[in-house]
C-alpha positions as CSV (number, residue, x, y, z in Angstrom):
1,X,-19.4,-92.1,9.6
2,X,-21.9,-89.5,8.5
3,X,-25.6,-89.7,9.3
4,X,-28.5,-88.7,7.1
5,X,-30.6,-86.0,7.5
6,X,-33.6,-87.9,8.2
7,X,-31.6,-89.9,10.4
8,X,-30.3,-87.0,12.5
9,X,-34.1,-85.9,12.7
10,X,-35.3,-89.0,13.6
11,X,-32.5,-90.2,16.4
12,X,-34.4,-90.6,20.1
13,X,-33.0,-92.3,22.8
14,X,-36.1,-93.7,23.7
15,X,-38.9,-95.4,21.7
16,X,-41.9,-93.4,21.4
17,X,-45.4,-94.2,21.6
18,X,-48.6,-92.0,19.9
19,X,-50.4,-90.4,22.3
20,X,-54.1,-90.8,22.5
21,X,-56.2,-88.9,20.1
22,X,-58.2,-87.1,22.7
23,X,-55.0,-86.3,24.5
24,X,-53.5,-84.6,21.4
25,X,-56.8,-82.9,21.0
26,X,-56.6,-81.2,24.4
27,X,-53.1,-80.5,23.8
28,X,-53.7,-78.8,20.6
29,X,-56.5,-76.9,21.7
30,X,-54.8,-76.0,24.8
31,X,-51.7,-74.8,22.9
32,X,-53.5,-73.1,20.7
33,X,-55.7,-71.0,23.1
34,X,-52.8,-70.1,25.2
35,X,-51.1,-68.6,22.1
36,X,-53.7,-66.9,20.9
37,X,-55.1,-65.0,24.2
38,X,-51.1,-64.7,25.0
39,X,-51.2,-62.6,21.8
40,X,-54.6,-60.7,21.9
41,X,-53.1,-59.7,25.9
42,X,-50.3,-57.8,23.6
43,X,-53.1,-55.8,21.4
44,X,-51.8,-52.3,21.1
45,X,-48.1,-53.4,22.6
46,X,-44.9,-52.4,21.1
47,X,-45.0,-56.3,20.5
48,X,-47.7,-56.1,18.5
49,X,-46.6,-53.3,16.2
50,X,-43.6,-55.0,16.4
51,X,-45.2,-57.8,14.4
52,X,-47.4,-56.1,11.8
53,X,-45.6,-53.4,10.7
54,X,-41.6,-54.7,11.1
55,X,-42.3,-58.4,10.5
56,X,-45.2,-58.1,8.0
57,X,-46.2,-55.1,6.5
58,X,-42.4,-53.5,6.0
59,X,-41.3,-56.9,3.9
60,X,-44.3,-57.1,1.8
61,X,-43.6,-53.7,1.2
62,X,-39.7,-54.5,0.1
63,X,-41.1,-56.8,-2.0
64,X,-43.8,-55.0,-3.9
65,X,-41.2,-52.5,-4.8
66,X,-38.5,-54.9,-5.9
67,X,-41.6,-56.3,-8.3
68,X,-43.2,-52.9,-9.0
69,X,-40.6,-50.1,-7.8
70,X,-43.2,-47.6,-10.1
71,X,-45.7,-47.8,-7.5
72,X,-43.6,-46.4,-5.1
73,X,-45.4,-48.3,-2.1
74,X,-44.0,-47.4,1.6
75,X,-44.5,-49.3,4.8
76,X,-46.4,-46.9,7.5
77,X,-46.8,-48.9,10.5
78,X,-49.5,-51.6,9.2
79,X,-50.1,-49.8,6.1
80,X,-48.7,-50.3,3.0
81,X,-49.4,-46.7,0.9
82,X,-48.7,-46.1,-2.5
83,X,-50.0,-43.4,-4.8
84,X,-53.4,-44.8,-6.3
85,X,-54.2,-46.9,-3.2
86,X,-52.8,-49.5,-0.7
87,X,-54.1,-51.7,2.1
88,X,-53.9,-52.0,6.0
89,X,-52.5,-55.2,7.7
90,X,-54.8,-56.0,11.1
91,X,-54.3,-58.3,13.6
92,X,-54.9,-61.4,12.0
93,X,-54.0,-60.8,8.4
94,X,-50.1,-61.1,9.9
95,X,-49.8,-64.9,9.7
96,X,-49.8,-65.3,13.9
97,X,-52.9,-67.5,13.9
98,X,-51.8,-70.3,11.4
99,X,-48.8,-69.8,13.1
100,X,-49.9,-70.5,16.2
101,X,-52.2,-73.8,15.2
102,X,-48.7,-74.9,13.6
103,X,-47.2,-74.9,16.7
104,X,-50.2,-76.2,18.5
105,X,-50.2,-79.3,15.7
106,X,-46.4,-79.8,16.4
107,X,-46.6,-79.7,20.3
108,X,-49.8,-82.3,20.0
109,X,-47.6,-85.4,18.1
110,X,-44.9,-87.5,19.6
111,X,-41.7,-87.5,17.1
112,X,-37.8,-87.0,18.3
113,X,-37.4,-83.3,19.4
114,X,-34.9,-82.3,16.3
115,X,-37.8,-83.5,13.6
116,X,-40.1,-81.1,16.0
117,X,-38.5,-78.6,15.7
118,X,-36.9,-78.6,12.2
119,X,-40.5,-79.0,11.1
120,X,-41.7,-76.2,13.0
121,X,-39.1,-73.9,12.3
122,X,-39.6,-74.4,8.2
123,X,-43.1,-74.9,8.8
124,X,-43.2,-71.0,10.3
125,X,-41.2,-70.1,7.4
126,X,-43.5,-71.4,5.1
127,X,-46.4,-69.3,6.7
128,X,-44.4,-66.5,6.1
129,X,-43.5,-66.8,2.9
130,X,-47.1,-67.8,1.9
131,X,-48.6,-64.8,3.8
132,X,-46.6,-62.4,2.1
133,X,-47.2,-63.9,-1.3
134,X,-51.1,-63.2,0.3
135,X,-50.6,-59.8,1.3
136,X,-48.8,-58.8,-2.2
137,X,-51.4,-60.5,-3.9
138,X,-54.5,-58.7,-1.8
139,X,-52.2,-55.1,-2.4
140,X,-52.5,-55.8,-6.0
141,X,-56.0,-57.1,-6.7
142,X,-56.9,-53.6,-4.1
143,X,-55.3,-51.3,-6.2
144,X,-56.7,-52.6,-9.9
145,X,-59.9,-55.1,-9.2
146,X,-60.8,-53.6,-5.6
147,X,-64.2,-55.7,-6.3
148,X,-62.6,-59.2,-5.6
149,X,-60.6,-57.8,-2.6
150,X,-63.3,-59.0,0.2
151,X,-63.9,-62.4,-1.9
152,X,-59.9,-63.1,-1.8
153,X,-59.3,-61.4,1.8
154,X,-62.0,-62.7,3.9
155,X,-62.6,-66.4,1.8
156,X,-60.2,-67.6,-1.1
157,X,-56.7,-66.4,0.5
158,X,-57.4,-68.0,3.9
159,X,-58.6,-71.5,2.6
160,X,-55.6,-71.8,0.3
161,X,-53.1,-70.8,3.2
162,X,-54.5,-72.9,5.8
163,X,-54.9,-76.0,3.0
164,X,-51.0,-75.4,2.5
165,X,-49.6,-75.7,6.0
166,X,-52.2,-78.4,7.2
167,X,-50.7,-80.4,3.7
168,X,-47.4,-79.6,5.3
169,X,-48.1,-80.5,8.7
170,X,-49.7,-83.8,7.6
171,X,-46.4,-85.1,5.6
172,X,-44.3,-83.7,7.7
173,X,-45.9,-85.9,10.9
174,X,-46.5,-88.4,8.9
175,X,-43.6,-89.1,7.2
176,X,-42.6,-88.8,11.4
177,X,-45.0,-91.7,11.9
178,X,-43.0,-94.1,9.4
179,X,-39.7,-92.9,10.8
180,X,-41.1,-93.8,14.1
181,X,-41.7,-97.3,13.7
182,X,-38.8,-98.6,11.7
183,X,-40.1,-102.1,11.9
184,X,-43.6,-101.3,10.6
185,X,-44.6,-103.3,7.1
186,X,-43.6,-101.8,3.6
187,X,-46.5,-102.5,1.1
188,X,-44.2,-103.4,-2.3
């Protein structure tokens, strides 16, 4: 007999109980800030260019030329350059801090270990995919409306990708929650 997805992702061998909110508080914020100085400890690290120019910066490039191959964009390290203007990726503008509260939201919620980290690991994909959408958006509006690049950098892009994955992270534990107690009244 075949199981269901959600049934595989739900299965636990043991019942599980919430944790208290203040505990998953301090283990979010605790998670969090060891990711985060983890990664500021790598600033200037192969790691680091690693990240920003391999992992960000070269696919956003791949994809701005498969859209617009007459712009002739290259990836340089965190740059993207193309004749009439391109943009540099910093640290923070790859993705790693939404990344990292992700993984701090995930490690602060009791659910079975396979919805963990199935949810995590699409979750992380999803900040990718949304950051590079970002980044090839921002390369754009830089290159022909350079006057709305600071209000969609520093304010619209940010809101809209952390609205995204906390809207993820919110079904995705709480459809955990339901899965969790099996026994729980249905409203019809």
């Amino acid at each position: 007999m075949s199981e269901s997805f959600d049934q595989f992702l739900s299965r636990t061998d043991s019942p599980q109980k919430p944790l208290p909110t203040w505990v998953s508080a301090l283990v979010f914020l605790s998670v969090f800030f060891i990711l985060q100085m983890t990664y500021d400890a790598c600033r200037g690290s192969d790691f680091e260019h690693f990240i920003l120019g391999d992992l960000t910066v070269a696919p956003t490039a791949a994809v701005i030329d498969f859209l617009t191959p007459a712009v002739h964009v290259k990836a340089l390290g965190n740059q993207l350059i193309a004749p009439g203007g391109g943009i540099t990726v910093l640290k923070g503008c790859e993705g790693t801090e939404i990344m990292f509260m992700l993984m701090a939201a995930f490690a602060a919620v009791v659910m079975p270990w396979r919805r963990r980290l199935t949810g995590l690991g699409l979750g992380i994909l999803l900040v990718f995919c949304i950051n590079q959408v970002r980044l090839v958006t921002l390369f754009y509006v830089y290159r022909s409306e350079p006057s709305l690049f600071n209000l969609l950098h520093g304010t619209v892009a940010p809101i809209v990708l952390i609205l995204c994955i906390a809207l993820y992270a919110l079904y995705w534990m709480g459809d955990s929650r339901e899965i969790a107690q099996p026994n729980a009244p249905t409203t019809p």
